[in-house]
BABAKE-693664 format. One record per residue (C-alpha): residue number from 1; x, y, z. Coordinates in steps of 0.5 Angstrom, whole numbers, plus 500, padded with zeros to 3 digits. Layout:
BEGIN
NODE   k  c1  c2  c3
NODE NUM   X   Y   Z
...
END
This chain:
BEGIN
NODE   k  c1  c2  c3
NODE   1 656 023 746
NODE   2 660 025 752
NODE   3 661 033 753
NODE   4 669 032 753
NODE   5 669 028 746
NODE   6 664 034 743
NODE   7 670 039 745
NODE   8 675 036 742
NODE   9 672 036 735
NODE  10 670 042 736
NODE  11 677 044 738
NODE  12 680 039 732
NODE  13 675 042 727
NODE  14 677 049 728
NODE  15 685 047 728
NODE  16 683 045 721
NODE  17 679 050 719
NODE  18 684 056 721
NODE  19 690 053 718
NODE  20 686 052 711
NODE  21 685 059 712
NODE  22 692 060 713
NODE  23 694 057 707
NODE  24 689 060 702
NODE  25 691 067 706
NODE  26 699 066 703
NODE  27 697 063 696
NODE  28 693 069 696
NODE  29 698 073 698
NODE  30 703 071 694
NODE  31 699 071 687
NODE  32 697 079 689
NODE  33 705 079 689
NODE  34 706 076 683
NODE  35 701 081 679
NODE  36 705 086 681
NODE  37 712 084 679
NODE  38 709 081 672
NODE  39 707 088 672
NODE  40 713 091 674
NODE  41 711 094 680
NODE  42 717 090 685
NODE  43 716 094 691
NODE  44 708 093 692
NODE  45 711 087 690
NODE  46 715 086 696
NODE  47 709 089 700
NODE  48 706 083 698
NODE  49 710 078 699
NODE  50 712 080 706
NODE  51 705 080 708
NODE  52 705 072 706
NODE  53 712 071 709
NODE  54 708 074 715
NODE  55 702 069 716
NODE  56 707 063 714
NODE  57 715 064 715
NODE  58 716 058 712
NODE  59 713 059 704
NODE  60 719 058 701
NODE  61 716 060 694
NODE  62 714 068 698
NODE  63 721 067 700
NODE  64 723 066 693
NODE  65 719 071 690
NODE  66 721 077 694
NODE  67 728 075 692
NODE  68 727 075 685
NODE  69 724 082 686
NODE  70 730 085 690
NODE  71 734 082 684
NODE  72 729 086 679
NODE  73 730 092 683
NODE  74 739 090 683
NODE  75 739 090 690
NODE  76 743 083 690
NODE  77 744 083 698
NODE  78 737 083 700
NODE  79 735 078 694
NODE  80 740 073 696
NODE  81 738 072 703
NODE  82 732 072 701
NODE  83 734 066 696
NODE  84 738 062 702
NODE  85 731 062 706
NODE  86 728 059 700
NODE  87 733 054 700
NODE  88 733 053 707
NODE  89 725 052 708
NODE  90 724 048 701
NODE  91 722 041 702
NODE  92 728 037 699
NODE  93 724 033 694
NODE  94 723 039 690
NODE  95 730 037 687
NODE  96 730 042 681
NODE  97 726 047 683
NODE  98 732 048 688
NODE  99 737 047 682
NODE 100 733 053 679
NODE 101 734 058 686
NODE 102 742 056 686
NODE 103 743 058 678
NODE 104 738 065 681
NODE 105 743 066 687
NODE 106 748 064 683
NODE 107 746 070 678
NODE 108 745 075 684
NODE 109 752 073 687
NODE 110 755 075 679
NODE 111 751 081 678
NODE 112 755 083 685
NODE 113 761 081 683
NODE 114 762 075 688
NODE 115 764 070 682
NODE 116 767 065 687
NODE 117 760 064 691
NODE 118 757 065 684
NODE 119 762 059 681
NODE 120 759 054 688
NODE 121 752 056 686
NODE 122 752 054 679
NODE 123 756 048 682
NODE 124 751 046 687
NODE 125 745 046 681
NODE 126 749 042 677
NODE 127 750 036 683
NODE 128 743 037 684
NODE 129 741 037 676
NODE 130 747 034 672
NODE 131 744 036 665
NODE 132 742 043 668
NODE 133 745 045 660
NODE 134 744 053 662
NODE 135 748 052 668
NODE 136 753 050 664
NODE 137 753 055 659
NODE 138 753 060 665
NODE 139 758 057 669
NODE 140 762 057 662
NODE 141 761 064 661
NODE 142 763 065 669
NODE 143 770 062 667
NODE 144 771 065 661
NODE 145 770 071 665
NODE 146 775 069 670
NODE 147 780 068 664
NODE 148 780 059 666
NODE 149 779 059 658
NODE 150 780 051 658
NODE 151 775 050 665
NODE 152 770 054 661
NODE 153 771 050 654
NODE 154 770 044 658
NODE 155 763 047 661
NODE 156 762 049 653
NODE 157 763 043 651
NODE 158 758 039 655
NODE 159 753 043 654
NODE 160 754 042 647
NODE 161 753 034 648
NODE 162 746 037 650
NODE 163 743 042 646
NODE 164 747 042 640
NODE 165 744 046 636
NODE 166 745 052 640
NODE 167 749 057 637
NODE 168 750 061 643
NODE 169 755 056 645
NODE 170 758 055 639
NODE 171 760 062 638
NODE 172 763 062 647
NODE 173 766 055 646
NODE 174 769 058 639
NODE 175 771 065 644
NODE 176 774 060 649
NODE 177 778 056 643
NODE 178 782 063 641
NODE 179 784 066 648
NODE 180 787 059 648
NODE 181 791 060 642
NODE 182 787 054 638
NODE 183 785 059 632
NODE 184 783 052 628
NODE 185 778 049 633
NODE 186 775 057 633
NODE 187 774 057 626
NODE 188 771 050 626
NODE 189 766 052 631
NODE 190 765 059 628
NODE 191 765 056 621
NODE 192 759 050 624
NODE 193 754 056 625
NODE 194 755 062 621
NODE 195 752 060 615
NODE 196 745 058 619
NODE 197 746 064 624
NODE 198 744 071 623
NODE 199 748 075 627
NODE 200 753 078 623
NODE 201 757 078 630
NODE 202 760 072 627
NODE 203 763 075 622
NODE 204 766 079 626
NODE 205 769 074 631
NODE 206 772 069 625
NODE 207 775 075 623
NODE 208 779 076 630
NODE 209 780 067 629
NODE 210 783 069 621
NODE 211 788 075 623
NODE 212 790 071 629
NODE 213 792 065 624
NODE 214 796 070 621
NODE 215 791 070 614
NODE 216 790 078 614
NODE 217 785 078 607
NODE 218 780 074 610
NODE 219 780 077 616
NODE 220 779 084 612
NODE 221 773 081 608
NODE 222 769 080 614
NODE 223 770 085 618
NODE 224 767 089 612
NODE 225 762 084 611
NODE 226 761 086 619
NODE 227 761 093 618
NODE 228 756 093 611
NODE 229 750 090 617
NODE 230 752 094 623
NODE 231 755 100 621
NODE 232 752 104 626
NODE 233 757 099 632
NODE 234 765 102 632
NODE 235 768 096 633
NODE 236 769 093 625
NODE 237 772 100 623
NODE 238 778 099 628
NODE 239 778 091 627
NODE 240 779 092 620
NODE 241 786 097 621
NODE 242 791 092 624
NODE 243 790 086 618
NODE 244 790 092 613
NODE 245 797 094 616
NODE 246 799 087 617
NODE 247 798 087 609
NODE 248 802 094 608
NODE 249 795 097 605
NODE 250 796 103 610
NODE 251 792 108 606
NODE 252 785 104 606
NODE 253 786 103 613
NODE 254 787 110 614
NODE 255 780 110 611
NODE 256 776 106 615
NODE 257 780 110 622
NODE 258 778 117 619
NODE 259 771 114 618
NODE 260 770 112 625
NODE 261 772 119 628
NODE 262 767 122 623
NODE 263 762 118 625
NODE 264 763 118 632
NODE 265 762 126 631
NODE 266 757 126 627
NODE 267 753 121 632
NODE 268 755 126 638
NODE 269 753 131 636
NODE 270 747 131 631
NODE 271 744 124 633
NODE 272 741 127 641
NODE 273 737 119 639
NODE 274 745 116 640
NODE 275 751 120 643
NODE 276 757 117 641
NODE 277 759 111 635
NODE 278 761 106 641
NODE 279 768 102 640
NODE 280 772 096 645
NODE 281 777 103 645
NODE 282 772 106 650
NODE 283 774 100 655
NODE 284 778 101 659
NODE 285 782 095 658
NODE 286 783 097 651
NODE 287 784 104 651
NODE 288 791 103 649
NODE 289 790 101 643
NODE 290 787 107 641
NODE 291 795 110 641
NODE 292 796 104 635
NODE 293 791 106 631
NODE 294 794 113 631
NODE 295 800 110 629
NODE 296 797 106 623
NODE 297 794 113 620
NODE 298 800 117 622
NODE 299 805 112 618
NODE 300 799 112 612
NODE 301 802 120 611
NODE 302 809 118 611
NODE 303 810 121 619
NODE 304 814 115 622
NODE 305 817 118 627
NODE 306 811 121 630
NODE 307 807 114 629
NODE 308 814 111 633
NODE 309 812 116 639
NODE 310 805 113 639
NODE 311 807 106 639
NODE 312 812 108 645
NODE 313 806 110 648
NODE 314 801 104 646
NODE 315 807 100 650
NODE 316 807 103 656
NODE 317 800 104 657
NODE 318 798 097 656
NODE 319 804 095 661
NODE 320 807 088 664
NODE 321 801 085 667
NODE 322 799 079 662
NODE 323 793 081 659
NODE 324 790 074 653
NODE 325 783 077 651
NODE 326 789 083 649
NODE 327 795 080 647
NODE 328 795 081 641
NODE 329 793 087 641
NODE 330 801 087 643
NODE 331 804 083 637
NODE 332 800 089 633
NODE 333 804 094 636
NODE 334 811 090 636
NODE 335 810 088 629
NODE 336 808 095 626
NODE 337 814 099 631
NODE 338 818 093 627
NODE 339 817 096 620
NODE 340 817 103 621
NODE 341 825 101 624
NODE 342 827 098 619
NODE 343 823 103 614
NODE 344 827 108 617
NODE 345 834 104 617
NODE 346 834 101 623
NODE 347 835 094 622
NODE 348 837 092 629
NODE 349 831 094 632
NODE 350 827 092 628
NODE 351 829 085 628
NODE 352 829 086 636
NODE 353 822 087 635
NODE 354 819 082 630
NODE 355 823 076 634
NODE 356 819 079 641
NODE 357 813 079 637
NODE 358 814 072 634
NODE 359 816 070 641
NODE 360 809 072 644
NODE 361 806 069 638
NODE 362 810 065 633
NODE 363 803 065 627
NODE 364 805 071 623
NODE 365 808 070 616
NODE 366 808 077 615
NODE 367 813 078 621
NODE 368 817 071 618
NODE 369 817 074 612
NODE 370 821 081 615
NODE 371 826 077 617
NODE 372 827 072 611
NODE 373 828 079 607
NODE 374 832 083 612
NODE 375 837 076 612
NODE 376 838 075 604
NODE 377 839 083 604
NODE 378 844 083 609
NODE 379 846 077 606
NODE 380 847 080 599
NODE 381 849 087 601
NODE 382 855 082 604
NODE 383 857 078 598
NODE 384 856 085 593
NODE 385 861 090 597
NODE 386 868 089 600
NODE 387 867 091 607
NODE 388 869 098 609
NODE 389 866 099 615
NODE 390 871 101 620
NODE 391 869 098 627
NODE 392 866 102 633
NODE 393 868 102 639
NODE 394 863 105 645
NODE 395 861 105 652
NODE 396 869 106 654
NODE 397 870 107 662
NODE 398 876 106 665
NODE 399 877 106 674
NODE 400 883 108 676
NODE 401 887 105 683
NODE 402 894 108 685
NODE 403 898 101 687
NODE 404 904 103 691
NODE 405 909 098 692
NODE 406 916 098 696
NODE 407 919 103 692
NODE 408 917 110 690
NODE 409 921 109 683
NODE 410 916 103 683
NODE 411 909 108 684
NODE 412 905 107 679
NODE 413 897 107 677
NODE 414 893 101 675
NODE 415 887 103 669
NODE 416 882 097 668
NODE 417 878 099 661
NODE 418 872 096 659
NODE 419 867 097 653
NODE 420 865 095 647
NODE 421 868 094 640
NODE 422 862 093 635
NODE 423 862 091 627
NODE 424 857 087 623
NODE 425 862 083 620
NODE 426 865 081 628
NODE 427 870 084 632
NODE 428 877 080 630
NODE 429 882 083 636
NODE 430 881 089 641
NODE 431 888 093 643
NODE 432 890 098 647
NODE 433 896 102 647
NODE 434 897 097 641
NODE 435 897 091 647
NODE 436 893 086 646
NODE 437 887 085 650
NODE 438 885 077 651
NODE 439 878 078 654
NODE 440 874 080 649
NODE 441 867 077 649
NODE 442 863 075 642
NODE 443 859 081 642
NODE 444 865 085 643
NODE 445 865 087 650
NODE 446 872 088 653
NODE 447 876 088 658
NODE 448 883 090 660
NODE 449 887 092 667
NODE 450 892 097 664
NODE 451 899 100 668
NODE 452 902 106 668
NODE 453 907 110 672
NODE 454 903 116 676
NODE 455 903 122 673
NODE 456 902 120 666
NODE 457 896 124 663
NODE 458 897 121 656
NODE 459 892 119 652
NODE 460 889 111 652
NODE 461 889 109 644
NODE 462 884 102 644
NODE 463 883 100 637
NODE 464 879 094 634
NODE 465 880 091 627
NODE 466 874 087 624
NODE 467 876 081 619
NODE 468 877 085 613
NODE 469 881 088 616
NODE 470 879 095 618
NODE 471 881 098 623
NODE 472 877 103 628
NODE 473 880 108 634
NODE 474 877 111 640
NODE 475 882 115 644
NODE 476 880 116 651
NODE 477 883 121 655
NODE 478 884 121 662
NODE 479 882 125 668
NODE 480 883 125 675
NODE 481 879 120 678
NODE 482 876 121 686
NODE 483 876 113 689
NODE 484 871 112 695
NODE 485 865 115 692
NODE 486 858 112 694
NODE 487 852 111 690
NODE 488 847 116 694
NODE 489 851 119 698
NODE 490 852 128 698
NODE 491 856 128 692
NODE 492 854 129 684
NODE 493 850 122 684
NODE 494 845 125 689
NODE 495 842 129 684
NODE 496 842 123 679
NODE 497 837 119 681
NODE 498 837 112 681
NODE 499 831 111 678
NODE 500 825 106 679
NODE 501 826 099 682
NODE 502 822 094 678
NODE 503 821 086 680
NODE 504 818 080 676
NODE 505 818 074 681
NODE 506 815 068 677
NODE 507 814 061 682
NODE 508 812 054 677
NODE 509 809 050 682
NODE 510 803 046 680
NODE 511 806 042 673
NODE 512 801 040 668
NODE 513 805 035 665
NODE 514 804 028 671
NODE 515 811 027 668
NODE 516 814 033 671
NODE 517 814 033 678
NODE 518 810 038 683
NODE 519 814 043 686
NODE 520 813 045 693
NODE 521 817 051 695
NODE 522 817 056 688
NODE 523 811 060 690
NODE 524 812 061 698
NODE 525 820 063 696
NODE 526 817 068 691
NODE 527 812 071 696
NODE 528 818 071 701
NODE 529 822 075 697
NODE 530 817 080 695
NODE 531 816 081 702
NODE 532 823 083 702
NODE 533 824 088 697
NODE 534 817 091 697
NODE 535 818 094 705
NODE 536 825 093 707
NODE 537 829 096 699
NODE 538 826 100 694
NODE 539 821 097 690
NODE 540 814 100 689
NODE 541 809 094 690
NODE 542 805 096 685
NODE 543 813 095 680
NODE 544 813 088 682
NODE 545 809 083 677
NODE 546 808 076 680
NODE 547 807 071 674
NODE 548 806 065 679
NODE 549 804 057 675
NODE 550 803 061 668
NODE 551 804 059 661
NODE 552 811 060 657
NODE 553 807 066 653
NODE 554 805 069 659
NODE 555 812 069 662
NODE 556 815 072 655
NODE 557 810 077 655
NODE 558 812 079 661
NODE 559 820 080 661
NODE 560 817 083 653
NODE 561 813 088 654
NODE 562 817 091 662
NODE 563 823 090 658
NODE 564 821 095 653
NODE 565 818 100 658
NODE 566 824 101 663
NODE 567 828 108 662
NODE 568 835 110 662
NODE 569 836 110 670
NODE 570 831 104 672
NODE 571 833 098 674
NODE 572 830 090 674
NODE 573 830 084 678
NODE 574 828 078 676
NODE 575 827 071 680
NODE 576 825 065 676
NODE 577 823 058 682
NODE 578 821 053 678
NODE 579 824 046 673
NODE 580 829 049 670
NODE 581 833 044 664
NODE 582 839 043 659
NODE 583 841 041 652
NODE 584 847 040 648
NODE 585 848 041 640
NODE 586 853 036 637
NODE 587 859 042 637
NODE 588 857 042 645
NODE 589 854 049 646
NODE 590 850 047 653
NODE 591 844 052 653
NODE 592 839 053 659
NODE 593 831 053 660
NODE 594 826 054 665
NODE 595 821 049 665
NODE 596 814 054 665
NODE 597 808 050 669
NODE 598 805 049 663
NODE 599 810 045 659
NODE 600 810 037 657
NODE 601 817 034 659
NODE 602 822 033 653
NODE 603 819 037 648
NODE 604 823 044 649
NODE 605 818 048 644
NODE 606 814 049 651
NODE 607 821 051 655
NODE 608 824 058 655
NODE 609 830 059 653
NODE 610 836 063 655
NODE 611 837 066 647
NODE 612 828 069 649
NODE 613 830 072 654
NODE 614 837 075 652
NODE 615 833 077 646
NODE 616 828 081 652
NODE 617 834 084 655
NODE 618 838 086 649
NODE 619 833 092 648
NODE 620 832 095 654
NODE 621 834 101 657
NODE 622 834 099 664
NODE 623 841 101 667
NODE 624 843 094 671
NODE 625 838 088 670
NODE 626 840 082 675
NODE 627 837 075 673
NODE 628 836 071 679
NODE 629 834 064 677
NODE 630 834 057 682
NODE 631 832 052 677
NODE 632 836 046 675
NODE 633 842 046 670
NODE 634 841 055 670
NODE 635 848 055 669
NODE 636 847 055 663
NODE 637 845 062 663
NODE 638 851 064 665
NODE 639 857 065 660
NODE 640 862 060 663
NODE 641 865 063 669
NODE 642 864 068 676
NODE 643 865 076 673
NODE 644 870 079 679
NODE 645 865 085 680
NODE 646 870 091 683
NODE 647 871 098 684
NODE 648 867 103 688
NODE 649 859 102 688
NODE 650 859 109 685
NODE 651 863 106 678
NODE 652 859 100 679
NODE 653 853 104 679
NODE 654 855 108 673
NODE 655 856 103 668
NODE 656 851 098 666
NODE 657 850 091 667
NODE 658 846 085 665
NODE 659 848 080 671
NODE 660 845 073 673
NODE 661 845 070 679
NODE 662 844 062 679
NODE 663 842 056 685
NODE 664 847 051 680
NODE 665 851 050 674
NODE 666 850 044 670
NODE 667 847 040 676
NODE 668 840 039 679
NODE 669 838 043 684
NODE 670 834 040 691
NODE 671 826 044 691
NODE 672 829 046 699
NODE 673 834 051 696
NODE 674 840 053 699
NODE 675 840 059 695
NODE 676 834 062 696
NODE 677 836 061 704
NODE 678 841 064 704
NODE 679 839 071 698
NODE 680 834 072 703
NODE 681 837 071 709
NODE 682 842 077 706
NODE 683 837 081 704
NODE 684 833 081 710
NODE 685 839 082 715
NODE 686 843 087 711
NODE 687 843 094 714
NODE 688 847 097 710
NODE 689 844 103 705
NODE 690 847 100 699
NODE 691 849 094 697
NODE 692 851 091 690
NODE 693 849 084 688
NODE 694 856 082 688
NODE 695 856 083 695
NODE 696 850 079 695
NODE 697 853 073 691
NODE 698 859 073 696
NODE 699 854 071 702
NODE 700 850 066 698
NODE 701 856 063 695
NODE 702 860 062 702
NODE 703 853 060 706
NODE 704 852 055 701
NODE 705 860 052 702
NODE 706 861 052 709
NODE 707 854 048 709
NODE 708 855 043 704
NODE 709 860 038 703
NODE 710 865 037 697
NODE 711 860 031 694
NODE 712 854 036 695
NODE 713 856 041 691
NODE 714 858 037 686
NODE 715 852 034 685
NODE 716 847 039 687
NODE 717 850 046 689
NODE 718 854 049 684
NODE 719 853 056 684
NODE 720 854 062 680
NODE 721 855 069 678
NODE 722 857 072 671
NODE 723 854 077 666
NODE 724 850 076 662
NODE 725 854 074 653
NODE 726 851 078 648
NODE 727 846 083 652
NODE 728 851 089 652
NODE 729 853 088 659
NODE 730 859 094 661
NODE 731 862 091 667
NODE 732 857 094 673
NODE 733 852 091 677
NODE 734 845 091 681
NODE 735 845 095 687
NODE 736 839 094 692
NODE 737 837 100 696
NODE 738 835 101 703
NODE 739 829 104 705
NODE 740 830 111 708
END
């Protein structure tokens, strides 16, 4: 045998030995690792996982193992590195073990809060393995979280295909179905489980699915059923408090609140094992709900007043942002607030209330009830008594111009009055000075330009008589008047504020239904407009809601829940791009929708109606609300023609308004739209400190026209500005400031 030849298997030999040692050092290596981590040791763990990393850079499995370890330790960003080695360096027929290291990575993404990466990652192991039912139940629960309730419930569901008798994915799917408003299916899937489960937590779920049905009773018993097995959990004793108040049973709610605050001290403070008597009120996203149950107990002790303060604060701290897993939640405080108002007499309110909770959610017989009850009431209060109630006049507020013609003889003063005559039985004619006034509105507002010689101080007699002929007074004694004052300016409305500006821009771009045609521009214009009044105008970004490709309850809910929170001086725009649409009764009243994302073409049960959000607007306290909507057919929002808005910007100011501001009449509208153009071009260009809507539409409307043709603006654009009927508007108007 040549030298040569011996070399080379010499050479040959120890090649192979060495790797072989190599591969016996990095299983030995990664074993030792692996006593340390079944042992809870993770750094020696690492140590050992490194050493084997060391000798062979490519052993996927130290790579994976180091990274279960930092994952252990919740150092996510170290263990998801290592998990990409180990993706980089496995071989690719190791299929299913590479779906495993995707669902791990997946993990350590969520456990960090990177739900998106998260979401690839559960992806990827479900392309690699599609009947990877873990990951499926995983990825559902990633959607849940995310509030992608019909994702989630399609994940629940094929995992179900799957492995059917697990009751985890019952009770998620069952979860996915109530933030869905779909209490029957909840029920169903709860119901499959819950006489074979043993966690009492079920009962504690149907209870939410029946109070959410409207079926306060069985809600009750199983949240007691609940309690009895999981006393020492807070959440069934604040669970049973709203079914028990929607039965009117307030004491036996009071009972269960003063338990849970008695339990809650004892454990505090005697238990050192457990320091408090834990409840959902202790999450942040509930810790308004905390003010509703106070409310609950207080009006158990006949304390209503107090309790309506409660409520007020529970609205306010729960505020506009749409909010599912709560929404109810809401309705609770809305349908309480109504019984105590008409508890307290307060009828109007109260009726405000109860139709602005079964807007949110039409499922409360209790509430249903309420309104049935409160009709037949005034019904037969009516059919019982001759009315004679005299009529009310209020909010009266006259501006004074002097109009001085070609003789001094002729000198005299133009008066216009506006405001509002108010009776239940409705308003048959308003005069003033006994003439009489041909504009009155069907919810009482008025309006009349009156002439008198100068120098004449005589007071103003209005009058109103309703249909039984009843007739009420106001006196309105004149003053002199200062013309030429500017909102803002050194004069008295420089010490009364203007209060806050706040925002709704609601874009629907993306329609569910095949049958309703995506929209292009909705989401770029609203974000454009928001721009505008968040740098350039005082509205605080943090006041704008932006609700853009959202249902119709997430809308309503909204335009609710700000509406109800505004004070006094504040102010509110809201803008609505999207599919609008128009019906007409057999008595040719037209009404308006807005055409959520969410909609099915001609059925309007899915569309926003203009009556729901006068209904919101009639109970704020806002100062001016200004409607901007470019949909088709928004005209008819308007009532039937443009409002000559005049008067100085302080007289504007000072009266309040409820205006709307359309891209159309009774036409359809192009996607591009010249209205949103042109309401931006104005707002984005104008220098002036203060500018009123009117002076906005102005500019809208002449752009529009000197751009379009006759035909065109027969077709497509037809723009127009009015107040708002029936929402209590006095003739003012919206005014945009400027930033300082």
């Amino acid at each position: 045998m040549p030298v040569c030849y011996n070399k080379l298997s010499v050479s040959i030999c120890l090649a192979f030995c060495f790797s072989f040692a190599c591969a016996q050092d990095v299983t030995s290596l990664i074993k030792r690792g692996d006593d340390f981590f079944y042992a809870q040791k993770y750094d020696s763990a690492i140590s050992w996982y490194s050493k084997a990393i060391a000798v062979d850079v490519k052993s996927y499995e130290a790579w994976y193992s180091r990274a279960a370890s930092w994952y252990k330790k919740r150092q996510f960003n170290s263990a998801i590195v290592d998990f990409t080695r180990a993706i980089g360096t496995a071989p690719a027929d190791s299929t299913d073990w590479l779906a495993g290291v995707y669902t791990e990575r997946g993990i350590a993404y969520e456990s960090k809060n990177s739900l998106d990466s998260a979401w690839l990652d559960y992806t990827k192991a479900l392309s690699i393995k599609p009947d990877y039912h873990e990951v499926m139940y995983r990825r559902g629960l990633l959607q849940y979280n995310r509030n992608a309730y019909e994702s989630a419930l399609n994940d629940f569901s094929a995992a179900m295909v799957l492995d059917s008798l697990n009751v985890n994915l019952y009770r998620a799917r069952s979860k996915a179905w109530y933030c869905l408003n779909e209490m029957d299916s909840a029920l169903k899937d709860i119901n499959d489980i819950i006489y074979t489960d043993s966690n009492y937590t079920n009962y504690n779920y149907r209870g939410l699915f029946y109070h959410g049905k409207g079926m306060y009773d069985s809600a009750a018993s199983d949240f007691l059923v609940y309690m009895k097995n999981n006393f020492s959990f807070g959440n069934s004793f604040i669970n049973i408090i709203p079914p028990l108040a929607r039965l009117k049973r307030f004491q036996e709610a009071s009972v269960f609140y003063n338990l849970f605050l008695d339990r809650q001290f004892i454990m505090k403070n005697l238990n050192r094992m457990q320091s408090s008597f834990n409840s959902f009120l202790d999450m942040d996203t509930y810790r308004f709900f905390n003010y509703y149950v106070k409310a609950v107990d207080l009006v158990s002790d006949n304390k209503l007043q107090e309790a309506l303060l409660q409520l007020d604060t529970a609205s306010r701290k729960y505020g506009t942002e749409v909010k599912n897993l709560t929404k109810r939640c809401y309705v609770d405080i809305l349908a309480l607030r109504g019984y105590i108002l008409e508890t307290l007499g307060n009828d109007d309110d109260a009726k405000a209330c109860y139709e602005q909770a079964l807007v949110i959610d039409n499922r409360q017989p209790d509430v249903r009830q309420a309104l049935e009850n409160m009709e037949l009431i005034r019904i037969a209060s009516r059919t019982r008594n001759i009315d004679k109630t005299l009529p009310v006049i209020k909010g009266v507020f006259a501006d004074t111009a002097r109009n001085v013609t070609q003789t001094a003889a002729r000198d005299s003063i133009t008066i216009k009055i506006r405001g509002t005559a108010y009776d239940e039985s409705g308003i048959k004619e308003v005069r003033i000075d006994n003439k009489l006034v041909k504009a009155v509105e069907e919810d009482g507002f008025f309006r009349h330009t009156l002439r008198k010689k100068t120098g004449d101080r005589s007071p103003i007699i209005i009058t109103a008589s309703d249909s039984s002929g009843n007739k009420g007074t106001y006196t309105y004694n004149q003053e002199p008047t200062t013309r030429g004052a500017v909102v803002g300016a050194s004069n008295e409305a420089t010490t009364n504020p203007m209060g806050k500006f706040y925002a709704i821009l609601i874009a629907e771009k993306d329609y569910a239904d095949p049958d309703l045609k995506d929209l292009n521009y909705p989401i770029r214009d609203a974000n454009n407009l928001k721009r505008i009044l968040t740098t350039k105008y005082t509205f605080d970004p943090k006041n704008v809601d932006t609700l853009y490709n959202r249902s119709r309850e997430d809308i309503l809910e909204t335009i609710i829940a700000r509406c109800k929170a505004l004070g006094k001086k504040d102010n509110l725009l809201v803008f609505y791009a999207g599919h609008g649409d128009t019906s007409q009764d057999k008595e040719g009243r037209v009404d308006g929708y807005l055409v959520p994302t969410s909609a099915k073409k001609g059925l309007t049960s899915y569309f926003i109606t203009s009556e729901e959000i006068k209904k919101a607007l009639l109970r704020s306290n806002a100062q001016h609300v200004l409607l901007l909507l470019d949909a088709c057919y928004s005209g008819a929002f308007t009532r039937g023609g443009p409002d000559d808005v005049t008067g100085d910007l302080a007289v504007q100011w000072q009266s309040p308004s409820r205006k709307v501001m359309t891209s159309g009449n009774l036409e359809q509208v192009p996607d591009e739209s010249f209205f949103i153009r042109y309401l931006t071009e104005f707002l984005n260009n104008n220098n002036k400190p203060f500018v009123s809507a009117k002076e906005v539409w102005d500019f809208v409307d002449k752009g529009i026209r000197d751009h379009t043709t006759e035909a065109d603006r027969t077709k497509y654009y037809n723009p127009q500005y009015s107040a708002v009927t029936g929402v209590d508007d006095k003739g003012g108007s919206f005014i945009f400031v400027l930033r300082r």
